[in-house]
N, C-alpha and C positions, 0 to 999 in steps of 0.2 A: 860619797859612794866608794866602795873599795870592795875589793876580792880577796877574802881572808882562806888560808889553806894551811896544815899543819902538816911537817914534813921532818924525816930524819936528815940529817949531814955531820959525815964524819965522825956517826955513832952517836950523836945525840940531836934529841927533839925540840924541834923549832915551832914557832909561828912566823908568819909572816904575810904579807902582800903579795897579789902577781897582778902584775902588769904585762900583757906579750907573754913574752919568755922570761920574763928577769922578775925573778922573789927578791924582794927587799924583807930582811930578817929584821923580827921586831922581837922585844924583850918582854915580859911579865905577864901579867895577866890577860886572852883574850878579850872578856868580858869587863874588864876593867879600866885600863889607859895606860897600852901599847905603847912604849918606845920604840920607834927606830933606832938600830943599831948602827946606820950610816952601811953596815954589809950586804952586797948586790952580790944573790949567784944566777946563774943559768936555771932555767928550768930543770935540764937536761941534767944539771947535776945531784939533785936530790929525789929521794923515794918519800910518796907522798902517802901521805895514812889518811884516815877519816877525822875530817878539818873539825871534829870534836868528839869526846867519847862520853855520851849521853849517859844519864843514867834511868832514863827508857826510852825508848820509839816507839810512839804513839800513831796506829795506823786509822785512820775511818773509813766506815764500808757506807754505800748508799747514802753518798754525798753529792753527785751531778742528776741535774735533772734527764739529760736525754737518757744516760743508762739506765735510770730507777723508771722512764715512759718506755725503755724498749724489754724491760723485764718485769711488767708492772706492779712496781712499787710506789712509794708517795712518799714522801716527806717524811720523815722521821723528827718527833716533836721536840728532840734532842739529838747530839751526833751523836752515832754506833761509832760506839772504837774498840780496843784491842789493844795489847801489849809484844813487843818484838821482844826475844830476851836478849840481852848484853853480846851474848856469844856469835849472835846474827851478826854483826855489825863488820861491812866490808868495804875497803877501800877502793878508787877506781885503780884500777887495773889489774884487781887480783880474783880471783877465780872462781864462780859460782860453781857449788857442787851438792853431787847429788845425795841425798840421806843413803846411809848403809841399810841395804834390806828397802826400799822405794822403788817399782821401776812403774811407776806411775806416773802421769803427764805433771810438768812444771808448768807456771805459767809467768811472765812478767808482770807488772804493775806499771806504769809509768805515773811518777808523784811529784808533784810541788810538798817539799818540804819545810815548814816555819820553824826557825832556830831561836829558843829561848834566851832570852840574856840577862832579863833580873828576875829574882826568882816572885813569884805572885799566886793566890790563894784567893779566890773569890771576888773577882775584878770584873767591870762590865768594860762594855766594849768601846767606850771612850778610852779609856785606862792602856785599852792591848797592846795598841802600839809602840808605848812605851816599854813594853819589856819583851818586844820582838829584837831580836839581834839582828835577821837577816832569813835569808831563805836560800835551799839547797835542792838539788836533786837527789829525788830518792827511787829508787826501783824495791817495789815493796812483791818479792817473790814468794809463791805461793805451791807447795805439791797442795793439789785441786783436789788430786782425788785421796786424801787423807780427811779434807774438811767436813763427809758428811758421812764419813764410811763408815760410822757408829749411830744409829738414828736415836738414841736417848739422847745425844751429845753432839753439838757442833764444833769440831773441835780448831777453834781457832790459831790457840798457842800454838799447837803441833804442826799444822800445817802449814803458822808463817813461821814460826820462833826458830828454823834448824839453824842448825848453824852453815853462815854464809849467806840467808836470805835477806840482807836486810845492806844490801851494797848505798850506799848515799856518798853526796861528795861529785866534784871532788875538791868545790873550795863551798864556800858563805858571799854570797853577797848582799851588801849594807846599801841602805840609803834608795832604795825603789818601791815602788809601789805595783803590791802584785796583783790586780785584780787585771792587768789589762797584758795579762802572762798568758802565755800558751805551754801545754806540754806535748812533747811528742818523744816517740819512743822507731827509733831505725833497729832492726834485725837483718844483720846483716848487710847492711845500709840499706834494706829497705823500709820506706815507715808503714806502721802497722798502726800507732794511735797518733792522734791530733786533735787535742783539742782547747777548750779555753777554759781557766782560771774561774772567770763571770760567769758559766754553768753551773758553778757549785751552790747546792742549797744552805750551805755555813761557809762565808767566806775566811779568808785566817785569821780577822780582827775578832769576829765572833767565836772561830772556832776556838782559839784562845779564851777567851774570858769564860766560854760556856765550860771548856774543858774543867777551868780552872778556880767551877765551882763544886766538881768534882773531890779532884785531887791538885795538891800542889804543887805546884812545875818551877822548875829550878834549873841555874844558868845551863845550858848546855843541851837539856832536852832538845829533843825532835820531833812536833807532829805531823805527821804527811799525809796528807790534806784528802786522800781517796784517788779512788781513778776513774772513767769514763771508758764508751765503749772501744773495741780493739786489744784489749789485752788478750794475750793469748799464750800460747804452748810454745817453750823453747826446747831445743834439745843440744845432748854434746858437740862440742864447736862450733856452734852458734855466737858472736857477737852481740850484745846488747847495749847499745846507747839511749840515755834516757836524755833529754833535748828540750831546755829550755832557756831561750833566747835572752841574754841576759843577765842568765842567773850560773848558766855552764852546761859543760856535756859529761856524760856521768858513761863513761863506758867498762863491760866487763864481759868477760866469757863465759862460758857454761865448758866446766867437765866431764 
């Protein structure tokens, strides 16, 4: 088990461990076989980026059963998902902001995110595990009232894809098993969502394989796994922690 986090120092990009406070800086390939570099810094001394830069974020909608029994929905005979673009993509501690021309309600997500690590193409669900890396927090934010303000068109991409909605991080953790995971989501430190991993109707071993009979997923992606109920409306200066035990705390603000 390890806590993988990608950060700058001294002008140039690292990987490495965190333990506590103290990153031990490791050399090559994430997804490959990391050398320690024997280099121990402080926390305190490096800016930390998003512990990988995917090349999509894969979001699912109507994935837990209590939110699909209190909005009534059912099962979907396969996962609903959606696309984040590149440009979303925000580190812990940097800024959620509001689209130019939007003054309509935000809302957070709070997400169990699965980090891809080898890449795979039509896999069952024996197979997943093997090409999961680890799992992250993801706050998957949404302007709400963009998604249905066109009735020919639900418009997903626009309303998750702006840029900065797509905060994850702030490290990967290796080597656990997520089913017995909880998420929860503080504003302002207070929490607003709570709940558990084993509510979901595609857990991450399936949601992978099913994904992945789609489309092909490759070291680095990100799917984040849906959310349950209590997501709600943030506004400027607001705090957002997304809170899962084990895996990290994923905090950012709203401008």
């Amino acid at each position: 088990m390890a806590y993988w986090i990608r950060f700058t120092h001294a002008g140039k990009t690292h990987i490495g461990t965190l333990e506590g406070d103290i990153v031990e800086v490791h050399d090559g390939d994430l997804f490959g076989r990391p050398l320690a570099t024997g280099v121990r810094l402080p926390l305190t001394a490096v800016k930390l980026l998003t512990p990988v830069t995917p090349g999509k974020l894969i979001g699912l909608w109507n994935n837990f059963h209590q939110r699909a029994q209190a909005e009534g929905l059912s099962q979907p005979p396969h996962p609903l998902y959606f696309i984040k673009a590149d440009t979303s993509y925000l580190a812990e501690g940097e800024a959620i902001r509001r689209p130019a021309g939007y003054d309509g309600k935000i809302v957070f997500e709070g997400e169990l995110g699965i980090v891809i690590g080898k890449a795979c193409r039509n896999i069952g669900v024996a197979e997943a595990a093997g090409h999961i890396f680890g799992y992250t927090c993801v706050n998957d934010v949404t302007a709400r009232d963009w998604l249905k303000c066109d009735p020919s068109f639900v418009q997903w991409t626009r309303a998750k894809g702006c840029d900065s909605f797509g905060p994850f991080g702030p490290g990967i953790r290796t080597g656990i098993e997520p089913d017995g995971l909880s998420v929860r989501v503080l504003v302002n430190g207070e929490e607003k969502q709570n709940y558990p991993v084993a509510d979901m109707f595609y857990r991450p071993r399936e949601v992978v394989a099913r994904i992945s009979q789609d489309m092909s997923l490759s070291p680095g992606d990100i799917i984040s796994c849906g959310t349950s109920l209590g997501a709600g409306p943030i506004q400027s200066g607001d705090t957002v922690q997304v809170v899962i035990d084990g895996v990290g705390i994923l905090t950012n603000r709203v401008e």
